[in-house]
C-alpha positions, 0 to 999 in steps of 0.5 A: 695379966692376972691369972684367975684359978677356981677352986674344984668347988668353983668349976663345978658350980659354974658347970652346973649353971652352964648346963642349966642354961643350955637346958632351958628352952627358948621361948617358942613364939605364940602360934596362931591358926592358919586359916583361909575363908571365903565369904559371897558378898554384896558390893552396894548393888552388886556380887562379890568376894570377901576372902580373910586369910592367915598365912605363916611367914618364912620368918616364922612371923604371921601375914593377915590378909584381907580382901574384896574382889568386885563381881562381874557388874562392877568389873565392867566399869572398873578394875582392881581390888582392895587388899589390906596386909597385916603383919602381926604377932601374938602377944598372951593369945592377942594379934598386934599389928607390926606392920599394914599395907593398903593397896585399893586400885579399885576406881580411876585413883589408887588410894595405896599407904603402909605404916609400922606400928612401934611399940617400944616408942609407941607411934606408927610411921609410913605414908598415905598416898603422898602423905607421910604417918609420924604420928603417936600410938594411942591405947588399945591401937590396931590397924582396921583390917586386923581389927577382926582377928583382934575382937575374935580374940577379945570375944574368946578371951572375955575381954572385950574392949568398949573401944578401940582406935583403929588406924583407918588411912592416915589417922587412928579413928575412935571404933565404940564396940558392943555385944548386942545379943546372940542369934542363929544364923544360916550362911552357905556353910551352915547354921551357927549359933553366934554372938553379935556384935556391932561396931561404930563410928564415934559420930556413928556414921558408919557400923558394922554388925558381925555375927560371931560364931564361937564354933569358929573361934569367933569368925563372922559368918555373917558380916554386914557394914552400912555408911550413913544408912546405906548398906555397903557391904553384906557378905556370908561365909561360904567356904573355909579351910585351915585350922581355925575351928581346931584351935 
């Protein structure tokens, strides 16, 4: 075996690199807000509750979370709520969904599906109900609940995009986004000045108009979706806790 000796010059250079390298500190994973707010919906013809949450894994990951409880008036014709999970990370102050989980028990047939988003291969994998996702990750991609925190993010860094393709399902649909003005708008909590902004369906079918409150990083206060004309979803902040209005 061959024997391989440093001169004095030699160690040393190496110890210098050693301590080097046990002096530099790991990249610290991005932090994002934790927060939890609480909106009075209207369901269509009926009261309700829209909550949007960001929770801190064990892991040190983050978990979104949003979901819609039906009032008392649908309760007595059906069960359940719509929960939609979103692991993510950020990436230079942006979420990137991981991993998305639908659970909808609300009605007589659960429509549940999950997929992960890879992004070295650049394709989402998973199922739908009894469908199975294998399918290519197109630009500017996120799963339709994160899709909020998404253009929160998009609107604080001035770099709102005019599309986006949200995964709604089983497939990633095309979402046209638009800053159509500001307003004041009063909700349970108070009065804000907010950017609005509207968000459609390429066949504009379906839209959604948020108004944005730049006091809140950009949290909708005020979030109302219609789908062929017909309001679905009107819903007003009306509580918040956490460390959003602080970041």
């Amino acid at each position: 075996m061959m024997n391989c000796k440093f001169s004095p010059l030699g160690r040393f250079g190496c110890s210098i690199v050693l301590l080097l390298w046990l002096a530099t500190p790991v990249l610290a994973a991005e932090k994002y807000p934790l927060f939890e707010a609480v909106y009075k919906a209207k369901i269509k013809i009926a009261g309700g509750k829209l909550k949007l949450a960001t929770i801190l894994n064990e892991a040190g990951g983050y978990t979104f979370e949003y979901t819609v409880i039906p009032g008392r008036l649908i309760s007595l014709f059906t069960n359940g709520e719509l929960k939609e999970t979103t692991q993510f990370e950020v990436i230079d102050g942006r979420p990137r969904t991981l991993d998305y989980t639908l659970i909808n028990t609300i009605g007589s047939k659960p429509r549940n599906g999950q997929v992960t988003f890879d992004w070295i291969e650049n394709s989402i994998k998973g199922n739908y109900k009894e469908k199975t996702i294998d399918i290519p990750m197109p630009e500017n991609a996120v799963d339709r609940a994160l899709l909020q925190l998404v253009l929160m993010a998009d609107l604080k860094n001035h770099n709102l995009k005019e599309q986006y393709a949200v995964y709604n399902k089983d497939e990633f649909i095309p979402v046209n986004v638009e800053r159509i003005g500001t307003e004041s708008i009063t909700v349970p909590i108070g009065t804000f000045p907010t950017v609005v902004l509207r968000h459609t369906s390429n066949d504009g079918s379906s839209e959604t108009i948020l108004w944005c409150a730049e006091k809140l990083n950009y949290l909708p206060v005020r979030i109302q979706s219609s789908d062929h004309g017909s309001k679905v979803l009107v819903a007003n902040l009306s509580a918040i806790n956490g460390l959003l209005s602080e970041r």
